[in-house]
LUMKE-246726 format. One record per residue (C-alpha): x, y, z; residue in three letters. Coordinates in nm, 4 decimals, decimal comma, padded with zeros to 6 digits, m for minus. Example, Ala and Ser with C-alpha at 12.3 -4.5 7.8 and 13.67 -1.06 7.14 Angstrom:
# residues 2
@east 01,2300&north m00,4500&up 00,7800&aa Ala
@east 01,3670&north m00,1060&up 00,7140&aa Ser
# end
This chain:
# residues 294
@east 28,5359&north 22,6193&up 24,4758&aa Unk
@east 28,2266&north 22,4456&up 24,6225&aa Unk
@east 28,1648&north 22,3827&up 24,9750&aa Unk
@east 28,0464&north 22,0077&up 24,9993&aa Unk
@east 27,7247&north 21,9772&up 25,2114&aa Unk
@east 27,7615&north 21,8978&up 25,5929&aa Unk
@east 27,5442&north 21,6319&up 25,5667&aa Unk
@east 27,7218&north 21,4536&up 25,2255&aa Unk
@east 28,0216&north 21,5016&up 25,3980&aa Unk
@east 27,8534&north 21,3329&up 25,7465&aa Unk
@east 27,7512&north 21,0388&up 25,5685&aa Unk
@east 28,0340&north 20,9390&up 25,3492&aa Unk
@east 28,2532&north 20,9940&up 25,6574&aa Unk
@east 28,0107&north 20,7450&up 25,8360&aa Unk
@east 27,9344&north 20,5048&up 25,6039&aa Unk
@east 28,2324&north 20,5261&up 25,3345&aa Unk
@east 28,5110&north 20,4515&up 25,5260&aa Unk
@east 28,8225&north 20,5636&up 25,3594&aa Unk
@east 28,7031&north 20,5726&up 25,0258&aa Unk
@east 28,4474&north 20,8059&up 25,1534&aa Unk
@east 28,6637&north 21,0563&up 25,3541&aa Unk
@east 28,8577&north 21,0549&up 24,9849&aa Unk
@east 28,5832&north 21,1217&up 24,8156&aa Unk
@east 28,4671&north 21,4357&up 25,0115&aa Unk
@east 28,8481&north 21,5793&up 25,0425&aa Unk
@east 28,8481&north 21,5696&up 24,6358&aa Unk
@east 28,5119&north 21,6645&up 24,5542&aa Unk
@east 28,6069&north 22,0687&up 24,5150&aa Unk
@east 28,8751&north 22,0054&up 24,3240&aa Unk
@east 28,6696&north 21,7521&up 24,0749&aa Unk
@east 28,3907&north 22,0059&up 24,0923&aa Unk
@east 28,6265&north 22,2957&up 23,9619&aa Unk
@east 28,7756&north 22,0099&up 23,6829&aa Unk
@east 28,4855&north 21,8938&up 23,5217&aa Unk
@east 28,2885&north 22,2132&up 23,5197&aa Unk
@east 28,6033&north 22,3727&up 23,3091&aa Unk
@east 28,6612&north 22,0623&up 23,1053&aa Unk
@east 28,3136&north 21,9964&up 23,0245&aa Unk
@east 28,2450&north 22,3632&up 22,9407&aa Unk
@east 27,9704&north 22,4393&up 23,1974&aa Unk
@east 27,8293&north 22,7259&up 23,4044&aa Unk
@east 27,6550&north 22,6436&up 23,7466&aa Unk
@east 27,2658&north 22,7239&up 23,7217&aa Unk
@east 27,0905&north 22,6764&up 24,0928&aa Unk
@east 27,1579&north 22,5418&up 24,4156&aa Unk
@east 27,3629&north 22,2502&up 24,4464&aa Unk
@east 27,1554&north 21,9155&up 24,5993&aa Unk
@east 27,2876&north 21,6145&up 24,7380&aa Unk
@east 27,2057&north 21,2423&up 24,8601&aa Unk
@east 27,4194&north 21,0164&up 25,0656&aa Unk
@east 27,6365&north 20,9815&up 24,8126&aa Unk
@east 27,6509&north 21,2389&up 24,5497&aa Unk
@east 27,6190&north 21,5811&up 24,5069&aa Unk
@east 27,4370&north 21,6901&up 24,1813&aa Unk
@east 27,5044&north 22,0637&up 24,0449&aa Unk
@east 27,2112&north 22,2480&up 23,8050&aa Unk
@east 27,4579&north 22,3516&up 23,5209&aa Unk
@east 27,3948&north 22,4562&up 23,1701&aa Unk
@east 27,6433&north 22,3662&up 22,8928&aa Unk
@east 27,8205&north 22,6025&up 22,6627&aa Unk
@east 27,5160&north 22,6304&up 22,4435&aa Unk
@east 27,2919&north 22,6797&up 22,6780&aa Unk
@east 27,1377&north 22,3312&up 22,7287&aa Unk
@east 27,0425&north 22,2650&up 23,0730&aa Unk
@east 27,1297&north 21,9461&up 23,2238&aa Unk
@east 27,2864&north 21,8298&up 23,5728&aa Unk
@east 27,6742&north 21,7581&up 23,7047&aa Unk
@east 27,6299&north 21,4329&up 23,9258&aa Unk
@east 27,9644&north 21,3786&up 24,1340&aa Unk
@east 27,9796&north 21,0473&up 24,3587&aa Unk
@east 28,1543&north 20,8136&up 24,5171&aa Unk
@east 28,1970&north 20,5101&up 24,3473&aa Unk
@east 28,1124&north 20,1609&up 24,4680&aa Unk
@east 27,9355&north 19,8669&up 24,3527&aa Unk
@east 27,6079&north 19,9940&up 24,3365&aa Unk
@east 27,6946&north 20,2776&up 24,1167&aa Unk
@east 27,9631&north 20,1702&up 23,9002&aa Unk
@east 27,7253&north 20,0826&up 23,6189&aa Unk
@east 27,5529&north 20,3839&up 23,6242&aa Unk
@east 27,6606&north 20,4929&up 23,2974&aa Unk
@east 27,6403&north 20,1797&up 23,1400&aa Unk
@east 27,2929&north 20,1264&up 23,2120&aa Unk
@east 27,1912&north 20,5180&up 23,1252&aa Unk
@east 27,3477&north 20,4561&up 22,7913&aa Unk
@east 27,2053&north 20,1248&up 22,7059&aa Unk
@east 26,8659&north 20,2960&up 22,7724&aa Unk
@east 26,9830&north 20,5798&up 22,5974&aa Unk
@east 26,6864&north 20,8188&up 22,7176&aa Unk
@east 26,4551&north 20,5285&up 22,6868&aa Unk
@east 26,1898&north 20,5697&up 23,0263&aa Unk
@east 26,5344&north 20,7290&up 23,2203&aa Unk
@east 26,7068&north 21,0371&up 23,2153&aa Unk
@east 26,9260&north 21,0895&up 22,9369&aa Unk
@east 27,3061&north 21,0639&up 22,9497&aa Unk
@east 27,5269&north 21,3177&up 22,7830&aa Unk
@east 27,8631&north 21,3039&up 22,9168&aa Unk
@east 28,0550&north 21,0768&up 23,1856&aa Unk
@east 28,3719&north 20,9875&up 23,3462&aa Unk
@east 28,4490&north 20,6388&up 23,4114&aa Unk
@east 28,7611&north 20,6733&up 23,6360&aa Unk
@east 28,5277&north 20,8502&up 23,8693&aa Unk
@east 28,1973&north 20,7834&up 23,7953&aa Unk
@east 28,1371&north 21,1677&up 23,7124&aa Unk
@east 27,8199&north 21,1938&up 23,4957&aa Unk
@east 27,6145&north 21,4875&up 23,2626&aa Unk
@east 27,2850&north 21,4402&up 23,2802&aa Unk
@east 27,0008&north 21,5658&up 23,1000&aa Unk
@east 26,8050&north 21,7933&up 23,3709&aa Unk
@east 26,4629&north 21,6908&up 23,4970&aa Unk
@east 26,2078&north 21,9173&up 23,6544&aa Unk
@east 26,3050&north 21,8186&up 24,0365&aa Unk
@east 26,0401&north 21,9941&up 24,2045&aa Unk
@east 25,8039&north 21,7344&up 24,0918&aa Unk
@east 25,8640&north 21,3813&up 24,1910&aa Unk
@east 25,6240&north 21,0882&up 24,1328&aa Unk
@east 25,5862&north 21,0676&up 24,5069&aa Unk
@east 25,3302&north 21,3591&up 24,4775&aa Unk
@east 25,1160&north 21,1341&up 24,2177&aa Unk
@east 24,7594&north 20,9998&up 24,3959&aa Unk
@east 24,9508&north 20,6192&up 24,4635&aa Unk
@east 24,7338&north 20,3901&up 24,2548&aa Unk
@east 24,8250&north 20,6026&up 23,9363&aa Unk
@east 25,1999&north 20,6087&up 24,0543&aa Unk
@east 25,2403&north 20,2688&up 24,1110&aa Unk
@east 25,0334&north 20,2270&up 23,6915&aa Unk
@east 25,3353&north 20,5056&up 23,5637&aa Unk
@east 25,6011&north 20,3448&up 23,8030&aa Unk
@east 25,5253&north 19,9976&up 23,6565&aa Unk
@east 25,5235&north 20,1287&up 23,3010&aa Unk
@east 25,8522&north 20,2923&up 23,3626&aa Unk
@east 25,9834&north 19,9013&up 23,4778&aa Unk
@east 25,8075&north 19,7358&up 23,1924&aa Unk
@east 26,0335&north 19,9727&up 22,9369&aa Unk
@east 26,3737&north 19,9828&up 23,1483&aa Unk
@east 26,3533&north 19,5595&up 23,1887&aa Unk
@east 26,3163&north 19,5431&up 22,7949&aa Unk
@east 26,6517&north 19,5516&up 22,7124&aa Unk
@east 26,9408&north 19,2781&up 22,8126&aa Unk
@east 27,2143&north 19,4404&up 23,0509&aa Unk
@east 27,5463&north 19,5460&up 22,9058&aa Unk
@east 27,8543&north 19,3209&up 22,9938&aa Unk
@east 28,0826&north 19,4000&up 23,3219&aa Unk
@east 27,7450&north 19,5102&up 23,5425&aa Unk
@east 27,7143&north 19,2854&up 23,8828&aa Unk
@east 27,5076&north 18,9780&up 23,8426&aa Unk
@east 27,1998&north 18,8685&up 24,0372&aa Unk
@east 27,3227&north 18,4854&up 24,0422&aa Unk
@east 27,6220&north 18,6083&up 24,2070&aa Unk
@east 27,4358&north 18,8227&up 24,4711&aa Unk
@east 27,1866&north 18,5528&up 24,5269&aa Unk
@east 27,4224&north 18,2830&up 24,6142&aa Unk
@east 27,6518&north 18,4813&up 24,8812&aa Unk
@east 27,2479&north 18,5508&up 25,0107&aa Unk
@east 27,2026&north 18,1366&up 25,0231&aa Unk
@east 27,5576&north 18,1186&up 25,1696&aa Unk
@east 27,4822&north 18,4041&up 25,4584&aa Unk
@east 27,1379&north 18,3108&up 25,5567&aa Unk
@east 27,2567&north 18,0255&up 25,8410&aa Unk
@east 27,4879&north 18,1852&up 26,0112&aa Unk
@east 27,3200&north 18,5728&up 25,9854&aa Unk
@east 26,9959&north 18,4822&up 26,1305&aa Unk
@east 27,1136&north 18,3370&up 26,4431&aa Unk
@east 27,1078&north 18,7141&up 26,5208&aa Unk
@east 26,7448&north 18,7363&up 26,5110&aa Unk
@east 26,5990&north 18,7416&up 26,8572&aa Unk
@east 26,2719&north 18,6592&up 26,7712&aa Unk
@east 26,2204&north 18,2625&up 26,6370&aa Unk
@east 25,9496&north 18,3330&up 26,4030&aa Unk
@east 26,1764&north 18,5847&up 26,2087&aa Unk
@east 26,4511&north 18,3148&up 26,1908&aa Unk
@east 26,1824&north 18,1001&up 26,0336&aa Unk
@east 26,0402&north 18,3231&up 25,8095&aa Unk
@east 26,4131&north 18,4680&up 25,6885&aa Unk
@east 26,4814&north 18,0541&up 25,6462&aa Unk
@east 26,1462&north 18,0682&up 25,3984&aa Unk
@east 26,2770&north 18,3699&up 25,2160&aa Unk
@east 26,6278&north 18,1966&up 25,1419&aa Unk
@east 26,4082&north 17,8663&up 25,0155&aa Unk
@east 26,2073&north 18,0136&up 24,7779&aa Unk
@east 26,5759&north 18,2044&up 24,6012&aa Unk
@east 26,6863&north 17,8554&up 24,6115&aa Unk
@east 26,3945&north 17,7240&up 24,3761&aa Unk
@east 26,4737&north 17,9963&up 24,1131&aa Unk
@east 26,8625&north 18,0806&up 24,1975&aa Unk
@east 26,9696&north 17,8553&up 23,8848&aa Unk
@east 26,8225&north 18,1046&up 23,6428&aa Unk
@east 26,8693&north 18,4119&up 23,7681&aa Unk
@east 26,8452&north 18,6145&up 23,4325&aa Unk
@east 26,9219&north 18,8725&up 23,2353&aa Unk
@east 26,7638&north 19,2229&up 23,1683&aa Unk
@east 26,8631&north 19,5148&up 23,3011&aa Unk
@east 26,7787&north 19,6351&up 23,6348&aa Unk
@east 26,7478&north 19,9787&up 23,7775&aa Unk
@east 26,6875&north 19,7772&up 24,1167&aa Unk
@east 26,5732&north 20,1336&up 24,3066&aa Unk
@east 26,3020&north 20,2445&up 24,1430&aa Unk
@east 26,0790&north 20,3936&up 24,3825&aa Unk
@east 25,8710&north 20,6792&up 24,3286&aa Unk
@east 26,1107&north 20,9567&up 24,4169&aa Unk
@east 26,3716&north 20,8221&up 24,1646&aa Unk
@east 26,1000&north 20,9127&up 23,9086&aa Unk
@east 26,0938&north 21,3284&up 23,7813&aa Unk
@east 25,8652&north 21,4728&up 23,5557&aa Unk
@east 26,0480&north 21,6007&up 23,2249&aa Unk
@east 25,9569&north 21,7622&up 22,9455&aa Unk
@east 26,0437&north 21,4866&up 22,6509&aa Unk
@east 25,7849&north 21,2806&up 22,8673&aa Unk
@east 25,5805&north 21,3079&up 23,1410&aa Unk
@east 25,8152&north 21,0648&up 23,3712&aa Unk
@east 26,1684&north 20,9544&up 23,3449&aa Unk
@east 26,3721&north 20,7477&up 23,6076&aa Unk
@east 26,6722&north 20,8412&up 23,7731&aa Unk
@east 26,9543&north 20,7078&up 23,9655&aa Unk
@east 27,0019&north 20,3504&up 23,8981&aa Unk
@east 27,1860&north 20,1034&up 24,0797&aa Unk
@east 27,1991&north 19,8687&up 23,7873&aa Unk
@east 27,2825&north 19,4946&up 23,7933&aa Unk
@east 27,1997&north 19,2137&up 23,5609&aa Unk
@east 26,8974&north 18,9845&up 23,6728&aa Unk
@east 26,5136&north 18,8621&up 23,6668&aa Unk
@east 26,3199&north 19,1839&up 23,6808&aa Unk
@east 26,1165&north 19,0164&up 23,9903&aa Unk
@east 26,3957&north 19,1469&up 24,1989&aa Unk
@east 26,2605&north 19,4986&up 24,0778&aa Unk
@east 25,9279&north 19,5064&up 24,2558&aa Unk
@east 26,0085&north 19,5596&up 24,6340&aa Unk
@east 26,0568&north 19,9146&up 24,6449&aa Unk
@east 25,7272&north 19,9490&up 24,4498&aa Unk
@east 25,5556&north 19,8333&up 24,7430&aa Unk
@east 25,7898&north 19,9327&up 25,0591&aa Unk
@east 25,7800&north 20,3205&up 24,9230&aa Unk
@east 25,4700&north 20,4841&up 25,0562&aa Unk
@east 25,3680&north 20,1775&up 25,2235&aa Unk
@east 25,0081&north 20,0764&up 25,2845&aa Unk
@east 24,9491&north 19,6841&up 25,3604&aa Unk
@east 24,6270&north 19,7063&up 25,2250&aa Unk
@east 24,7627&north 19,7724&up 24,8347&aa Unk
@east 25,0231&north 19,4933&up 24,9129&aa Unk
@east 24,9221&north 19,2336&up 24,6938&aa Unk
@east 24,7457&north 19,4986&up 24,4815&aa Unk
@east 25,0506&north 19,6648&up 24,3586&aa Unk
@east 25,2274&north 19,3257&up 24,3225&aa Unk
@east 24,9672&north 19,2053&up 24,0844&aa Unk
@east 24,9740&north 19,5317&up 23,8408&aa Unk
@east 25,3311&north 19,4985&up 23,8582&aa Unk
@east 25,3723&north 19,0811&up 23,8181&aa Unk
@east 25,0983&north 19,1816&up 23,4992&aa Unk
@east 25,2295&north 19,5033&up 23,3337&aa Unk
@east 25,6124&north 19,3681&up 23,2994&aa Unk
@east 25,4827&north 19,0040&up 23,2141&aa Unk
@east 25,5915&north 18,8370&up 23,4513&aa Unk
@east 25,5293&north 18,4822&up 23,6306&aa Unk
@east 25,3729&north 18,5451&up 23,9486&aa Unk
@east 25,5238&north 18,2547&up 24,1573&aa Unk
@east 25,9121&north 18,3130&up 24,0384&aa Unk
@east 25,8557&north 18,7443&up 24,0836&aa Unk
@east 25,7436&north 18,6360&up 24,4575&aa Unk
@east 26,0256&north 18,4249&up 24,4722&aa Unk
@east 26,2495&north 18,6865&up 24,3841&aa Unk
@east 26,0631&north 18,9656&up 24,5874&aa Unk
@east 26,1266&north 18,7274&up 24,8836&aa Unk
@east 26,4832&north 18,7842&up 24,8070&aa Unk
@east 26,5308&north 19,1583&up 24,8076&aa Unk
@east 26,3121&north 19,1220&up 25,1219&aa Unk
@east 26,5880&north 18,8766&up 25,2723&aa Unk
@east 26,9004&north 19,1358&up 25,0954&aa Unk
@east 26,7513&north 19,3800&up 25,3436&aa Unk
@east 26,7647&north 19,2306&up 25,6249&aa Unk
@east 27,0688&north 19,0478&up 25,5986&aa Unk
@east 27,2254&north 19,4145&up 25,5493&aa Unk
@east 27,0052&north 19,4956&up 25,8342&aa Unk
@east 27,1661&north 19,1952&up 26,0078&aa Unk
@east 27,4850&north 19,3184&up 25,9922&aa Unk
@east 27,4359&north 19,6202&up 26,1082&aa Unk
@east 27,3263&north 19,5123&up 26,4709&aa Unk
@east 26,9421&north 19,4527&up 26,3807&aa Unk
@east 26,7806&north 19,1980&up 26,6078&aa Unk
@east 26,4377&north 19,2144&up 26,4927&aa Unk
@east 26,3205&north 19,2339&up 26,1491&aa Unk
@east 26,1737&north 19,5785&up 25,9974&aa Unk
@east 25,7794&north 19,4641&up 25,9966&aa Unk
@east 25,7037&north 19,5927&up 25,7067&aa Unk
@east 25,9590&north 19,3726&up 25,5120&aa Unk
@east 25,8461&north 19,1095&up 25,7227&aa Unk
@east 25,4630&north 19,1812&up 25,6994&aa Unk
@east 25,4914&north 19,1545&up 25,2659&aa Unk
@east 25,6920&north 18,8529&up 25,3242&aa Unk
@east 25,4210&north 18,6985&up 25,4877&aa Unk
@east 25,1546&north 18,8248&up 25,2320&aa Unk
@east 25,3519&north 18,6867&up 24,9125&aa Unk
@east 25,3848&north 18,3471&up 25,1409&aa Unk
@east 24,9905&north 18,3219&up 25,1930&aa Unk
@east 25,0728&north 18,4224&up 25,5533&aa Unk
@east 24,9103&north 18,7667&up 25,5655&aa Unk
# end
């Protein structure tokens, strides 16, 4: 039986609430299930994220690949969805999965080497060609919807940023939610990974980079970029890696601002709600660059 990881077990008890604290007491016992079921043999040390613990396994004939276990929620409900609409396609290949508890078999990466240890001009080129592929393809039916997100954002923005201290972040939050309002009505409809940052991105050996761990929802791949440019953060290459992004998926500059703008105001209404009183500067110092403001 596997131990779960102190800290998993810390931050599903923090954040998850009672799904959380369920999700932890079962994990062993899930562990055990779908290493007999599936037919697999552990093969390293067991690693973890907030939310899911991911076992180095190899399958009966001797194929390595990965056991993710997690706790499911909104953001990773689609998971398999997405990884199988892709089907290998600039992500990680999916081989098996559960959907009653979001258990997944994943074709193993080489996760020593992340993208985060690429010189950051030529991650942000790979990083961008990795978007450019996963955006091709229309998202499957059933995955959450960008329109839907983006109005409960219009709907929240009044009353959330009356918590702001600071009267210039009120203003610039209240510019945010105007420019989702211009391009709200068509909110699209690829599929999104919408966390693709440069330590969701392994080296493989099918290809030199593949993406892992979507979040995926259905939506304009403008609301892609943010993490692009909030990962590894240098205000200087702001608008720099917003162009080569905007130009290697395509896309119009104005309405991928627009939507930028809007993951920037996501954050910090989640921010919001968690007792923030001042905005995170860096969100608020790309705001003001994609505004003219910088």
């Amino acid at each position: 039986m596997i131990e779960v990881p102190d800290a998993l077990a810390a931050s599903q008890h923090e954040h998850g609430g009672a799904a959380g604290r369920a999700f932890v007491a079962a994990l062993p016992e899930r562990t055990a299930r779908f290493l007999e079921g599936w037919e697999l043999r552990p093969d390293g040390a067991p690693m973890h994220g907030m939310c899911a613990l991911v076992l180095p396994v190899r399958r009966e004939d001797g194929t390595p690949a990965v056991l993710k276990l997690q706790a499911l929620d909104e953001e990773t409900a689609g998971e398999a969805e997405a990884l199988l609409a892709w089907d290998g396609d600039g992500a990680a290949r999916l081989l098996d999965h559960d959907r009653e508890t979001g258990t997944l078999l994943l074709e193993r990466l080489d996760f020593r080497r992340h993208l985060s240890a690429v010189e950051t001009r030529e991650a942000v080129r790979i990083l961008a060609g990795l978007l450019a592929r996963l955006t091709e393809r229309p998202a499957p039916q059933g995955l959450r919807r960008l329109g839907d997100i983006a109005g409960r954002l219009l709907d929240e923005t009044p009353t959330a940023v009356r918590g702001l201290a600071d009267a210039d972040g009120r203003r610039l939050l209240l510019d945010c939610a105007a420019a989702v309002r211009e391009v709200a009505a068509e909110p699209g409809d690829r599929l999104l990974h919408w966390d693709l940052h440069y330590d969701n991105i392994l080296a493989a050996e099918r290809e030199p980079w593949l993406a892992i761990d979507p979040k995926p929802l259905a939506g304009d791949p403008g609301f892609e970029l943010l993490p692009a440019l909030t990962n590894r953060y240098d205000p200087a290459e702001t608008l720099w890696r917003f162009d080569l992004l905007t130009e290697r998926l395509g896309l119009d500059r104005e309405r991928a601002g627009a939507w930028t703008l809007g993951r920037i105001l996501q954050n910090s209404l989640w921010g919001l709600s968690e007792g923030d009183e001042e905005l995170d500067e860096e969100w608020a110092e790309i705001a003001r660059a994609l505004l003219g403001r910088g």
